[in-house]
TORFIDREN-75783 format. One record per residue (C-alpha): residue in one letter; x, y, z. Coordinates in pm, whole numbers, padded with zeros to 5 digits, always signed. Example, Ala and Ser with C-alpha at 12.3 -4.5 7.8 and 13.67 -1.06 7.14 Angstrom:
TORFIDREN-75783
a+01230-00450+00780;s+01367-00106+00714;
//
This chain:
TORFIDREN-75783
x+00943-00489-00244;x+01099-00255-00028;x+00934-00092+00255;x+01132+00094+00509;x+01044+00045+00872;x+00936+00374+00914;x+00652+00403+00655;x+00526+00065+00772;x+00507+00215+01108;x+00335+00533+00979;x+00050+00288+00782;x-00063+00092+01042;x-00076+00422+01265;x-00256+00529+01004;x-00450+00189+01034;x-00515+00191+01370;x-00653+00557+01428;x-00912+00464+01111;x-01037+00185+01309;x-01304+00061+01232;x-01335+00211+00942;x-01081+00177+00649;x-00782+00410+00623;x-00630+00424+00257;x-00389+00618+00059;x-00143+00634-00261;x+00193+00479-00237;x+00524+00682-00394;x+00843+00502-00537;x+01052+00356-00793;x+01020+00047-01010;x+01329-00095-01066;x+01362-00425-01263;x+01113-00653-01096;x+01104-00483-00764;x+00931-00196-00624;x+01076+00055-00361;x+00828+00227-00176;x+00955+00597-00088;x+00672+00790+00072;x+00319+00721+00194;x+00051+00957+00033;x-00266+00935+00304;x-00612+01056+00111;x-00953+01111+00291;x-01178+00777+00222;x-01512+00883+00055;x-01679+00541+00071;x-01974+00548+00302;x-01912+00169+00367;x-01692+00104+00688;x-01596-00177+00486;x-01535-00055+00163;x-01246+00299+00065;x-01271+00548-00233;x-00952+00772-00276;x-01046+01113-00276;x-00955+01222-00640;x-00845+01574-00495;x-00574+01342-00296;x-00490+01145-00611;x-00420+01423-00772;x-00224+01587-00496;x-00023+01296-00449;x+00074+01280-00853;x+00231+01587-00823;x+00407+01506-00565;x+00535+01210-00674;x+00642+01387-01007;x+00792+01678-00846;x+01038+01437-00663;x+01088+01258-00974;x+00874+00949-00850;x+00567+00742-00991;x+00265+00658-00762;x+00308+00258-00781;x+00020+00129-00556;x-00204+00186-00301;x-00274+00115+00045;x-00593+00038+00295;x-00667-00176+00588;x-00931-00401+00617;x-01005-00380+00973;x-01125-00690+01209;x-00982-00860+00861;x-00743-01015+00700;x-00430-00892+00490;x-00519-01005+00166;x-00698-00861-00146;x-01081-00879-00048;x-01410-00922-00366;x-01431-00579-00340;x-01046-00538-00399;x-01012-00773-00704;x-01368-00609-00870;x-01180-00223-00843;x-00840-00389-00939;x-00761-00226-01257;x-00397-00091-01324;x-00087-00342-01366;x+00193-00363-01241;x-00010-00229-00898;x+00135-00274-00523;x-00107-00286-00289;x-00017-00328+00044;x-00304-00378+00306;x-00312-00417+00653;x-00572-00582+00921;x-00531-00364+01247;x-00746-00518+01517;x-00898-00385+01844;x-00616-00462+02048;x-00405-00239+01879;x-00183-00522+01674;x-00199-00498+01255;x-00088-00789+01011;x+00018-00648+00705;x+00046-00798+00354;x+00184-00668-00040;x+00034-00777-00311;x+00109-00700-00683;x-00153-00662-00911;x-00047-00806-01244;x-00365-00719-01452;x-00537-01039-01406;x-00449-01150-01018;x-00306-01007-00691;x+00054-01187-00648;x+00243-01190-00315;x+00519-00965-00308;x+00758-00985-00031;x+00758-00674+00180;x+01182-00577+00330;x+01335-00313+00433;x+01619-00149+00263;x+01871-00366+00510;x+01772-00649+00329;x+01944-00607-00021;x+02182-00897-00044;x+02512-00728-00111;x+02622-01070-00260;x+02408-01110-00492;x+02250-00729-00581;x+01906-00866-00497;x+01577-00863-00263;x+01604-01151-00030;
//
């Protein structure tokens, strides 16, 4: 899965400044074969009442759709934190897990300003590590994600 240093820098901003409640949002990219390239980060207003818990705003969803098909782009995944947490798929997580393939890339900001984050594909019956690179990573070699 590729992930360019930049938009992992904007989600755990993004992270961070939610603290402690949950940030989330809609991820933008490309499928290609049987990796994933993220292209843009699609932040959406959490509805869930829960600190613990996020709800996309549907208004956002839909917002970030058409942007995604306007730039010729598919929304791929999703993305939250889980804050004081850890970066992996939660009860809550698996029980709203629905769509397949789904990225969902989480991250686990803590008070001191630091933020683990994690990619997960869900594959209709479990969340699978994915390994998160950036674009530098492509093996030249070989044509493939190391």
């Amino acid at each position: 899965m590729i992930l360019r240093p930049k938009l992992r820098a904007q989600f755990e901003r993004e992270a961070r400044a939610a603290f402690p409640r949950e940030c989330c949002g809609l991820l933008e990219g490309r499928r290609d074969g049987d990796g994933t390239r993220i292209e843009a980060l699609h932040p959406a207003r959490n509805l869930s009442p829960a600190p613990d818990a996020f709800e996309i705003d549907p208004a956002d969803h839909f917002a970030a759709q058409r942007a995604a098909r306007s730039a010729g782009r598919d929304i791929v995944g999703c993305y939250h934190s889980h804050p004081g947490g850890r970066a992996e798929p939660s009860p809550r997580d698996r029980a709203g897990a629905m769509e397949a393939p789904f990225v969902w890339l989480i991250a686990a900001p803590d008070a001191a300003a630091g933020a683990a984050l994690a990619a997960y594909v869900f594959d209709g019956e479990a969340f699978l590590p994915a390994v998160l690179a950036p674009p530098a990573s492509l093996d030249p070699a070989r044509g493939s994600r190391v």
